[in-house]
C-alpha positions as CSV (number, residue, x, y, z in Angstrom):
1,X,49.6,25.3,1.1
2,X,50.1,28.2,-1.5
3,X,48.6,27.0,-4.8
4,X,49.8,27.5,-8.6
5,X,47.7,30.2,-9.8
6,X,47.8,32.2,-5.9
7,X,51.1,32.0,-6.3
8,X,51.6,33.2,-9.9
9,X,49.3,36.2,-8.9
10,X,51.1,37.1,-6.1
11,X,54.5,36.9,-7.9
12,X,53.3,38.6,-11.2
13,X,52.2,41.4,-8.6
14,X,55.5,41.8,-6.8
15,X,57.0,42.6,-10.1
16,X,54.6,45.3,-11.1
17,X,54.9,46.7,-7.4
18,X,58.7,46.2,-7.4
19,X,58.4,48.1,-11.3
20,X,57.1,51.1,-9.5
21,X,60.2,51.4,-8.0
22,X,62.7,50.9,-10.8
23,X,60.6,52.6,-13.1
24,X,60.0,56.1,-10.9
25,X,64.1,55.9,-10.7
26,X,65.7,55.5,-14.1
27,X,62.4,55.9,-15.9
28,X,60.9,53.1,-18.8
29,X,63.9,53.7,-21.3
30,X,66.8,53.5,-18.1
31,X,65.1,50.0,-16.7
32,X,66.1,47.2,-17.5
33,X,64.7,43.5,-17.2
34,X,67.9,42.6,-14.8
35,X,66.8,45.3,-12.5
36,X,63.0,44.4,-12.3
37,X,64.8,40.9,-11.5
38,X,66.6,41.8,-8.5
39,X,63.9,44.3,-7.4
40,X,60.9,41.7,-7.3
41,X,62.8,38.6,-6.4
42,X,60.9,37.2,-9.2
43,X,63.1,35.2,-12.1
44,X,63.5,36.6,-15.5
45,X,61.2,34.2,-17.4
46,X,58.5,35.3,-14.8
47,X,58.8,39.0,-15.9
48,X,58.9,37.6,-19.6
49,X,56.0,34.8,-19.0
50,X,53.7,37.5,-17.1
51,X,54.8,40.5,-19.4
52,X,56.2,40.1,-22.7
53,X,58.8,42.4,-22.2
54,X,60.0,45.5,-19.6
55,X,57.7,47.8,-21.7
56,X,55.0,45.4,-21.2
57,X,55.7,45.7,-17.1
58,X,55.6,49.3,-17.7
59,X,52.4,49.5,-19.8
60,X,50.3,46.9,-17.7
61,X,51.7,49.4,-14.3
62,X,50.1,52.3,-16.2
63,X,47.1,50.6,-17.7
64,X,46.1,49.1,-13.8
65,X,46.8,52.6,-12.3
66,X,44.7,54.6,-14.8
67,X,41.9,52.0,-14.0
68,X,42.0,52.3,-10.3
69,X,41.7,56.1,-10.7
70,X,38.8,56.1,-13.5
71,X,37.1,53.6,-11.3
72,X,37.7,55.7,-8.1
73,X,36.4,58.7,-9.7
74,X,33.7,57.1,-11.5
75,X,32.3,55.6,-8.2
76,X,32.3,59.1,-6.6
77,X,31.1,61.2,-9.4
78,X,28.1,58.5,-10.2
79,X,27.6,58.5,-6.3
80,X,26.1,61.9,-6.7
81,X,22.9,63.3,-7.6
82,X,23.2,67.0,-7.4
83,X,25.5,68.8,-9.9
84,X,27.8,70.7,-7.3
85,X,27.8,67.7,-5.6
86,X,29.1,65.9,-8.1
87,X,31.9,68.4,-9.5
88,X,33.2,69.4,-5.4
89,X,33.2,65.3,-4.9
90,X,35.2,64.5,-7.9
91,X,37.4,67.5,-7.0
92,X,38.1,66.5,-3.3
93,X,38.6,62.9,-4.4
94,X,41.7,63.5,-7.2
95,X,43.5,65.1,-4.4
96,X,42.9,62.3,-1.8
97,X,43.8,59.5,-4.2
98,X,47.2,61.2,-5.5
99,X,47.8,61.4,-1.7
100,X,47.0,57.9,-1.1
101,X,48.7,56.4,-3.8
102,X,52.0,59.3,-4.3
103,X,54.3,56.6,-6.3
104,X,51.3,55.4,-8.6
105,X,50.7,59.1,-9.3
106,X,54.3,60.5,-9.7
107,X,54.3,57.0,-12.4
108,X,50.9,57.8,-14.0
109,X,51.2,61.8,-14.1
110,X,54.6,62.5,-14.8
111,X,55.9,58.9,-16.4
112,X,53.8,59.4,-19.8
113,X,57.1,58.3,-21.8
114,X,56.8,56.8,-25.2
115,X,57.4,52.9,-24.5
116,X,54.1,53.1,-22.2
117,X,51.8,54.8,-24.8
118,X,53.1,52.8,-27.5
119,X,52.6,49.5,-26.0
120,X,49.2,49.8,-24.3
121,X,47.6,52.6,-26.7
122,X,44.5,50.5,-27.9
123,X,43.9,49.7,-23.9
124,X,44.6,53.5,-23.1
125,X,41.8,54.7,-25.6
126,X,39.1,52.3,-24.8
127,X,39.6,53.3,-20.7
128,X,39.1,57.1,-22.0
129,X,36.8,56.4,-24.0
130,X,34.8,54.2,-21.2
131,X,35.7,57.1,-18.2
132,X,34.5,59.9,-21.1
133,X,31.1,58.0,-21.9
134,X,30.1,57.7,-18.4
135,X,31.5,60.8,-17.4
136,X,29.1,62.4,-20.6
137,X,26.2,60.2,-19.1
138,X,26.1,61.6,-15.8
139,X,26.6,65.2,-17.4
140,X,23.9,64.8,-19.4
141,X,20.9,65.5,-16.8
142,X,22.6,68.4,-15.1
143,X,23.2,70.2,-18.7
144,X,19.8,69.6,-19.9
145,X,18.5,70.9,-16.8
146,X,20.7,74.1,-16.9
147,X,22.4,73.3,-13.9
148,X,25.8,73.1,-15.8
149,X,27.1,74.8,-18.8
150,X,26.1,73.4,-22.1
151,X,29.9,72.4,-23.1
152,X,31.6,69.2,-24.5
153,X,32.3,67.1,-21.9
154,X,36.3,66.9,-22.2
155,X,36.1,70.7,-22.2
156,X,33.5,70.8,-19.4
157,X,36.1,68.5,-17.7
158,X,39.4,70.2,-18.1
159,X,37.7,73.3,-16.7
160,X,36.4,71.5,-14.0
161,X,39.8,69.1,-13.0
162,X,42.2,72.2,-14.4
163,X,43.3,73.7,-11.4
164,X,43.3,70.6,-8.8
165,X,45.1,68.5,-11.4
166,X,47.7,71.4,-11.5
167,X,47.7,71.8,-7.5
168,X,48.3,67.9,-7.2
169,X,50.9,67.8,-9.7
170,X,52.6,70.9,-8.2
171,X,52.3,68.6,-4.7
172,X,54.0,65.5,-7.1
173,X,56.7,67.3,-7.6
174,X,57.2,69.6,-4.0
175,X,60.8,70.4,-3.1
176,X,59.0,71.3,-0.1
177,X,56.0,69.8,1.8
178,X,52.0,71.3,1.9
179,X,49.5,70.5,2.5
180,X,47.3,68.5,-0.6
181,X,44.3,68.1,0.9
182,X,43.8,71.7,2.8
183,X,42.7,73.9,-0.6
184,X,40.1,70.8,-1.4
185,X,36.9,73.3,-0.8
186,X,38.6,76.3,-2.3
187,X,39.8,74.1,-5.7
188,X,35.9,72.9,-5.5
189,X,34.6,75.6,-5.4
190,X,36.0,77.0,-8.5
191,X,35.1,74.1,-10.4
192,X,31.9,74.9,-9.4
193,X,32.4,78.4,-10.3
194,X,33.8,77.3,-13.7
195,X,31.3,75.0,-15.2
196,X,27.8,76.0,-13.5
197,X,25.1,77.4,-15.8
């Protein structure tokens, strides 16, 4: 038998998955509450009882997304010892996770609209401040030892992320299909290229 709180997670979980949906198709500011409602199967007072609102679905969708992709990162890039290692890894990784999760990215990369920033911007800055931190600690080594250039780490990052963020945004939004994960060596390679001492 299905208890209370199992069943509260699974239906406060339908509605951010059914959200996804609405959400990628008339955006935060076109979604409404009656259309997360029919989508999720879950009543009204649910969304409002797990939410607070339909910005609060959209914000908690972003906030759990941006988490499972700092955490996936993190885990890889922390999983590495050597410097190349560690920038080719994190590289090859970006790609594979926007091609295992395409909705989550389409909502996370593209879906930046006002109603999510707004209503989860404390939460946003502390999980960049966190991925940034440890990011900066696992940098740290590698630029003392000369094995990476002596930048600041969100610059040392955007030169490093720069063009496979583009190429997986450029995927995102394909008219036509290619291939994501093919250019994954050549991409980390010039990271590599970009940020080695």
């Amino acid at each position: 038998m299905t208890t209370a709180p199992t069943a509260g997670v699974a239906r406060r979980r339908a509605i951010l998955d059914a959200a996804l949906t609405v959400f990628l198709k008339s955006g935060v500011a076109g979604a409404t509450v009656e259309a997360l409602h029919r989508a999720s199967g879950a009543s009204v007072g649910s969304i409002y009882h797990f939410f607070g609102s339909k910005d609060g679905v959209a914000a908690e969708l972003y906030l759990e997304t941006l988490r499972d992709y700092y955490d996936t990162y993190l885990t890889v890039l922390q999983g590495n010892s050597t410097a190349r290692g560690g920038i080719e890894s994190t590289v090859r990784t970006h790609l594979e996770w926007v091609a295992a999760n395409e909705l989550r990215a389409r909502f996370l990369f593209h879906h930046r609209e006002f109603e999510i920033i707004e209503e989860s911007r404390p939460e946003i800055t502390t999980l960049n401040d966190h991925f940034y931190s440890e990011a900066t600690t696992w940098l740290h080594p590698h630029i003392t030892q000369s094995r990476i250039k002596p930048l600041p780490p969100r610059l040392c990052q955007a030169l490093w992320m720069g063009p496979c963020v583009e190429y997986a945004r450029l995927w995102l939004a394909r008219t036509t299909d290619f291939d994501i994960l093919g250019p994954a060596p050549v991409l980390g390679q010039a990271a590599w290229d970009a940020v080695k001492a």
